[in-house]
Backbone as XML, in Angstrom:
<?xml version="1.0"?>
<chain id="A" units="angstrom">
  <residue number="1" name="UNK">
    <atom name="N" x="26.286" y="15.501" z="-22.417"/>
    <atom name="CA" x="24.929" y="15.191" z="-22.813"/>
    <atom name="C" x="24.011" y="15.386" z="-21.606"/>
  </residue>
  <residue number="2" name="UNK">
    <atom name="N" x="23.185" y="16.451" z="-21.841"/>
    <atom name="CA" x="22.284" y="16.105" z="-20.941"/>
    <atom name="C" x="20.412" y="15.364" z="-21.259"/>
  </residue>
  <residue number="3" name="UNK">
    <atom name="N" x="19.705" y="15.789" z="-20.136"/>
    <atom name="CA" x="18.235" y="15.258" z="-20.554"/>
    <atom name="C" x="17.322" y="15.529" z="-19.581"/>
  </residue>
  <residue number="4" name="UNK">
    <atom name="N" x="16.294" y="15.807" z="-19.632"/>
    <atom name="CA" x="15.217" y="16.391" z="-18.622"/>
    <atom name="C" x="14.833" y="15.224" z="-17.951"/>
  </residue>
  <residue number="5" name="UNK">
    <atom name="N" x="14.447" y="15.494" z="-16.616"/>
    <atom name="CA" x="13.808" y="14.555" z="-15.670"/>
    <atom name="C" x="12.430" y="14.070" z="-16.056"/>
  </residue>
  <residue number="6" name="UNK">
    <atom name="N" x="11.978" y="12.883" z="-15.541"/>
    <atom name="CA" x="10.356" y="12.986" z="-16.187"/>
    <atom name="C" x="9.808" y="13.980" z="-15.042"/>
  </residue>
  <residue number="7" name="UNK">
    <atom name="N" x="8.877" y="14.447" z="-15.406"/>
    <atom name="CA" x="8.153" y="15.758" z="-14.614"/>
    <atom name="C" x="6.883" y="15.301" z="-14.270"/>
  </residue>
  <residue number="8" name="UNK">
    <atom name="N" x="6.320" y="15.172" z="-12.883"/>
    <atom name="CA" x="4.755" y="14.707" z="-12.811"/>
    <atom name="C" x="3.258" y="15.630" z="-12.592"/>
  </residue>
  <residue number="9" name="UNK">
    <atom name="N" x="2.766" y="15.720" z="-12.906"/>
    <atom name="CA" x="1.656" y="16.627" z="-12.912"/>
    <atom name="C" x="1.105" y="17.183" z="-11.590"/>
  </residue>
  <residue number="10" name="UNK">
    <atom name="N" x="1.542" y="18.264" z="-11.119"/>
    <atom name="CA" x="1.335" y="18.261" z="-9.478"/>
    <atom name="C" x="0.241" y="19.281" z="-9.270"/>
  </residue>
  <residue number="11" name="UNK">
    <atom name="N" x="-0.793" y="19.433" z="-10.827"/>
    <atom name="CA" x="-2.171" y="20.539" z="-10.038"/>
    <atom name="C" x="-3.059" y="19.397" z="-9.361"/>
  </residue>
  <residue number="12" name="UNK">
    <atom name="N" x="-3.756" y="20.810" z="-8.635"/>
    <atom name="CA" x="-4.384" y="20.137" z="-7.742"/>
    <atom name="C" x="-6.072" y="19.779" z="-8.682"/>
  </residue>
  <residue number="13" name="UNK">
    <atom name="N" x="-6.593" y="18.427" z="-8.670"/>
    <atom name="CA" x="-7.471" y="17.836" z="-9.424"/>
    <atom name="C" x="-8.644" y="17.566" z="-8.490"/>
  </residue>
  <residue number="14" name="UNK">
    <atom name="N" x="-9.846" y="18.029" z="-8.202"/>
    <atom name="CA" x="-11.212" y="18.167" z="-8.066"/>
    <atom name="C" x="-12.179" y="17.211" z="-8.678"/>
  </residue>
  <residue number="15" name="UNK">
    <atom name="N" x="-12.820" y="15.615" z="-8.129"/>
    <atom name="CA" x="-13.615" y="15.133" z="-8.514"/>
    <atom name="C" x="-14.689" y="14.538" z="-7.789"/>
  </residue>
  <residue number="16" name="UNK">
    <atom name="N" x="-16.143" y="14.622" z="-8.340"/>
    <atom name="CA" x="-16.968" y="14.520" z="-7.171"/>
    <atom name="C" x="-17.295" y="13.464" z="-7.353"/>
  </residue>
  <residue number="17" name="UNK">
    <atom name="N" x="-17.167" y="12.643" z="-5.775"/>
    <atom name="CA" x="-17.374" y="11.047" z="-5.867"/>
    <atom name="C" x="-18.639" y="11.043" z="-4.976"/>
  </residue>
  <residue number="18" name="UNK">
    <atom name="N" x="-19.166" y="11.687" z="-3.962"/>
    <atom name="CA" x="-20.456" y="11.794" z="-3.419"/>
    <atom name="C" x="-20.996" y="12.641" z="-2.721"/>
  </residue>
  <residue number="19" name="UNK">
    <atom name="N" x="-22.250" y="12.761" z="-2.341"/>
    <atom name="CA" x="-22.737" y="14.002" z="-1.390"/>
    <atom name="C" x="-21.394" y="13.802" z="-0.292"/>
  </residue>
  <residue number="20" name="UNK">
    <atom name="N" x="-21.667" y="14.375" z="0.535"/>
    <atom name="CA" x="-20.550" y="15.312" z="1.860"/>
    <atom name="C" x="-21.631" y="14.666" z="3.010"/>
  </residue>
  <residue number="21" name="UNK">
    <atom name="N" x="-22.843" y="14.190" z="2.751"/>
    <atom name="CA" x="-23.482" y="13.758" z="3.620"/>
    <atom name="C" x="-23.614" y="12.132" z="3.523"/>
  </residue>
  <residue number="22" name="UNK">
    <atom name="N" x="-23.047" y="11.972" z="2.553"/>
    <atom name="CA" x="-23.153" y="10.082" z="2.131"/>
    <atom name="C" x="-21.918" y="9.414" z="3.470"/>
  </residue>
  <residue number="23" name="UNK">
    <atom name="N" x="-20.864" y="10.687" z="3.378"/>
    <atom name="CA" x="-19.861" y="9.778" z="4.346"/>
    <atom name="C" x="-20.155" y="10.145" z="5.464"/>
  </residue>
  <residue number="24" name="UNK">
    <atom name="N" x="-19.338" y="9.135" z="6.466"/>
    <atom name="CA" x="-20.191" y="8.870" z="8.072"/>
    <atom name="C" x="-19.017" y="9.698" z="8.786"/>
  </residue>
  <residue number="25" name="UNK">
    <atom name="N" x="-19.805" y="10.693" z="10.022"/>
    <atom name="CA" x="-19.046" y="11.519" z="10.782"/>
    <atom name="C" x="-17.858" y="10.633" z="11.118"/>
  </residue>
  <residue number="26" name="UNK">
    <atom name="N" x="-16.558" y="11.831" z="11.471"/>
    <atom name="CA" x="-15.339" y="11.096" z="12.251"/>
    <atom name="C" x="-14.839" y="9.689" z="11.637"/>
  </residue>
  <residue number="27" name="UNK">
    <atom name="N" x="-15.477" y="9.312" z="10.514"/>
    <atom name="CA" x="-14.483" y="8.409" z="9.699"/>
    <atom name="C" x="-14.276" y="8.118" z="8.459"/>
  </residue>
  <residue number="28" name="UNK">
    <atom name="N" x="-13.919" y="7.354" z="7.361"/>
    <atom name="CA" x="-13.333" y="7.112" z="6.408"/>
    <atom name="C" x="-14.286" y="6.278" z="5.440"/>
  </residue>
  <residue number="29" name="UNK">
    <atom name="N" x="-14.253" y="6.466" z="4.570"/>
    <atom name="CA" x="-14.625" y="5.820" z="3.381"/>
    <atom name="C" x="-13.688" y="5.156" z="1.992"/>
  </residue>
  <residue number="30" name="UNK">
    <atom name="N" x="-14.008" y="4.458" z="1.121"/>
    <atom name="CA" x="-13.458" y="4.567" z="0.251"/>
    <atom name="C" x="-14.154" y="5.014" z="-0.380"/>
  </residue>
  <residue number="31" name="UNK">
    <atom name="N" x="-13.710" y="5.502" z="-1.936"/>
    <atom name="CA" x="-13.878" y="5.461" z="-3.141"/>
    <atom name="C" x="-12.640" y="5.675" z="-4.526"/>
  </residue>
  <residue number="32" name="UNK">
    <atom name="N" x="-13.135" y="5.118" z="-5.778"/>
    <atom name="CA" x="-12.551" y="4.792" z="-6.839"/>
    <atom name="C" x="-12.369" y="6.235" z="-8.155"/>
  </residue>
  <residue number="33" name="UNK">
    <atom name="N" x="-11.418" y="6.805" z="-8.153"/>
    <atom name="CA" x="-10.787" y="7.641" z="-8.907"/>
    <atom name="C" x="-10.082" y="7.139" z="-9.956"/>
  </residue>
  <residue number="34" name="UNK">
    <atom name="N" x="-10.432" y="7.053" z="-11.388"/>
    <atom name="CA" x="-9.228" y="7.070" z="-12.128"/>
    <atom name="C" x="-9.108" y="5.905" z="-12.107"/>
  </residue>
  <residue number="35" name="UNK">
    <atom name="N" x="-9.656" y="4.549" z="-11.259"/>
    <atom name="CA" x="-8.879" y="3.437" z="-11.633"/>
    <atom name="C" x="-8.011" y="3.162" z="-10.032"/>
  </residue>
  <residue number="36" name="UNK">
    <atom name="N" x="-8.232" y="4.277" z="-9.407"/>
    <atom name="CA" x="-7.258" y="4.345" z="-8.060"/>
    <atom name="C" x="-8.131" y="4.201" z="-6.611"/>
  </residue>
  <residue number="37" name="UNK">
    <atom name="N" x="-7.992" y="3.799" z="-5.898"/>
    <atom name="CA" x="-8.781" y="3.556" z="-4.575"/>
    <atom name="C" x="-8.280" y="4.547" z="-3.934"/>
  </residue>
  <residue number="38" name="UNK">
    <atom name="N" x="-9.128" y="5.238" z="-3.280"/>
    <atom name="CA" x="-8.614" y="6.483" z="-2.303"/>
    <atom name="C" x="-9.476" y="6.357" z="-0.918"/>
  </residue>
  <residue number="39" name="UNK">
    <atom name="N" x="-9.089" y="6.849" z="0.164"/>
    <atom name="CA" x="-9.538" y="6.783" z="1.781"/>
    <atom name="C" x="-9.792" y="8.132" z="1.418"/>
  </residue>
  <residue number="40" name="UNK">
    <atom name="N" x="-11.252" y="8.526" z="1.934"/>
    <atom name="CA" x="-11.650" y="10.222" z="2.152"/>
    <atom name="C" x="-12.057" y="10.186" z="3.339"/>
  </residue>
  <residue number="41" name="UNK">
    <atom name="N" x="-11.544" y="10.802" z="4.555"/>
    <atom name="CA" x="-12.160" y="11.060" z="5.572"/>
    <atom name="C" x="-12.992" y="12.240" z="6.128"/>
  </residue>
  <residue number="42" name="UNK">
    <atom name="N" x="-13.613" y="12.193" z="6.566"/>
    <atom name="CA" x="-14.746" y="13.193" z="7.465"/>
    <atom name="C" x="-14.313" y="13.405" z="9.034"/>
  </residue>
  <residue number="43" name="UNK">
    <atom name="N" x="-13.316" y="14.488" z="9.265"/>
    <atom name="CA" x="-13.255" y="14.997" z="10.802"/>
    <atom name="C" x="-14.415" y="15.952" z="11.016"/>
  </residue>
  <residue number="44" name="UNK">
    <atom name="N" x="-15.349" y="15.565" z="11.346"/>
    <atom name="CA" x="-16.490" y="16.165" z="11.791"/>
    <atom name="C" x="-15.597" y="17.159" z="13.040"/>
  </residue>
  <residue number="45" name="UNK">
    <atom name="N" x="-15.396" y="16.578" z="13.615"/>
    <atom name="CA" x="-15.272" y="16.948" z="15.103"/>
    <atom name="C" x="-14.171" y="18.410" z="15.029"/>
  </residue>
  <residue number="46" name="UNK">
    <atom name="N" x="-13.038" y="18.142" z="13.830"/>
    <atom name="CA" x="-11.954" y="19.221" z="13.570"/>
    <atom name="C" x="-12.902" y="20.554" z="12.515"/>
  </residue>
  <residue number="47" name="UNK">
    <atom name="N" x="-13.815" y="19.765" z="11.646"/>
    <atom name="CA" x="-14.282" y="20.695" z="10.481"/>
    <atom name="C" x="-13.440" y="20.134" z="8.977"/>
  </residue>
  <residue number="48" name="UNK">
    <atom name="N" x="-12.532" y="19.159" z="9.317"/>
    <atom name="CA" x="-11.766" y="19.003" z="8.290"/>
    <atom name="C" x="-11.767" y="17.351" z="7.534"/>
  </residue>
  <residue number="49" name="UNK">
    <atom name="N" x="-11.397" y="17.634" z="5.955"/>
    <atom name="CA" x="-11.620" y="16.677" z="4.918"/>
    <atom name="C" x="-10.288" y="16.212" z="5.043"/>
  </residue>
  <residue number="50" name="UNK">
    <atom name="N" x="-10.133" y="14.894" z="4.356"/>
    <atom name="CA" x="-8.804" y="14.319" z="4.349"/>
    <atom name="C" x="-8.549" y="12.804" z="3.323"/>
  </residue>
  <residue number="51" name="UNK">
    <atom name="N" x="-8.271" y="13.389" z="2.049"/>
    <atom name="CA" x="-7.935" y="11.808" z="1.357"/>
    <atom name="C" x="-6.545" y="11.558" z="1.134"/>
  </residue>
  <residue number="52" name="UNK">
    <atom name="N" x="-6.416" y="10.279" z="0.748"/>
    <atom name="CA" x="-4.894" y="9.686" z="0.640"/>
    <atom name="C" x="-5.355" y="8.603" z="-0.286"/>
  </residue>
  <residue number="53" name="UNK">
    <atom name="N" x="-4.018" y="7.731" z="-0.967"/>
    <atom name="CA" x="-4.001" y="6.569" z="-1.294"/>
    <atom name="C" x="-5.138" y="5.456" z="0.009"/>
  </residue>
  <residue number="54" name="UNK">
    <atom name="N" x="-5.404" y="5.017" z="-0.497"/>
    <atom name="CA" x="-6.183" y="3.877" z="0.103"/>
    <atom name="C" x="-5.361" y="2.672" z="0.449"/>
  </residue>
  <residue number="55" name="UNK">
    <atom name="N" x="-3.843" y="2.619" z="0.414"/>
    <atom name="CA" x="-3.026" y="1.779" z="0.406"/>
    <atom name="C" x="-2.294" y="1.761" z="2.080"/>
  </residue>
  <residue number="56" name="UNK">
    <atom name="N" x="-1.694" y="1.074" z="2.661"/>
    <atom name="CA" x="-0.272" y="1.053" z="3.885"/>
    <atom name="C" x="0.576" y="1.301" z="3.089"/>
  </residue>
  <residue number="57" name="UNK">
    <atom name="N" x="1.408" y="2.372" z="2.930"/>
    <atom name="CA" x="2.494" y="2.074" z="2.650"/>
    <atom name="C" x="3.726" y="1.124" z="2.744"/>
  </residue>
  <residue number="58" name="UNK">
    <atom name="N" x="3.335" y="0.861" z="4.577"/>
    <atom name="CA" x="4.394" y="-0.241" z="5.546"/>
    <atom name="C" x="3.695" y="-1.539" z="4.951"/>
  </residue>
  <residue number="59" name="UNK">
    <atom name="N" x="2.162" y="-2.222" z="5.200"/>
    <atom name="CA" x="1.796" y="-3.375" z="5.038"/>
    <atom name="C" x="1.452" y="-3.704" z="3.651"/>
  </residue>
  <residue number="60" name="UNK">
    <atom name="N" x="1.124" y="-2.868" z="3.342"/>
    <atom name="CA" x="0.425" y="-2.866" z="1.626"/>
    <atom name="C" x="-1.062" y="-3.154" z="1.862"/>
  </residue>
  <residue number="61" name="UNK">
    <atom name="N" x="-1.706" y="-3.191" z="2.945"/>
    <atom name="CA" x="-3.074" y="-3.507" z="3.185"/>
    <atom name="C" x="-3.751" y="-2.027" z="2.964"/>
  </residue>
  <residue number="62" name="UNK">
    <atom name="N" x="-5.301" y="-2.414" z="2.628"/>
    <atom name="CA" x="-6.061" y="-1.150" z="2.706"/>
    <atom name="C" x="-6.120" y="-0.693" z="3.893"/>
  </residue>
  <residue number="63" name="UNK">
    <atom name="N" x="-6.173" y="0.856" z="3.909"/>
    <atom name="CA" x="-6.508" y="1.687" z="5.235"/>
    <atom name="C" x="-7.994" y="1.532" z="5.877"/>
  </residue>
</chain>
C-alpha cells in the first residue's frame, strides 16, 4: 500500500504591504500577511530586501 506525501505550495507569492519608502533604512519592520506576522527588512546600505517569519525560532520571541 502506498500514499502520497502532503505536498506544500512552494510558488513564490507577491503582496503589497507598503510603499518601499514607509520602511526605515538598514532595518526591519513588521507587517501582517494572511493572518501571519512577517519581519521585512531594508539593507539600504547592500541594495537588498529581506523577509522571514517574524518569529525566533530558538526563543519563540519576535525578531
Amino acid at each position: 500500500m502506498t500514499h502520497a506525501a502532503p505536498t506544500q505550495d512552494t510558488k513564490i507569492k507577491w503582496y503589497p504591504i507598503a510603499s518601499a519608502s514607509r520602511f526605515p533604512k538598514n532595518l526591519g519592520m513588521a507587517a501582517r500577511i494572511e493572518g501571519k506576522q512577517i519581519a521585512v527588512f531594508n539593507f539600504d546600505r547592500r541594495g537588498e530586501w529581506f523577509a522571514c517569519d517574524n518569529r525566533c525560532p530558538h526563543k519563540g520571541d519576535m525578531v
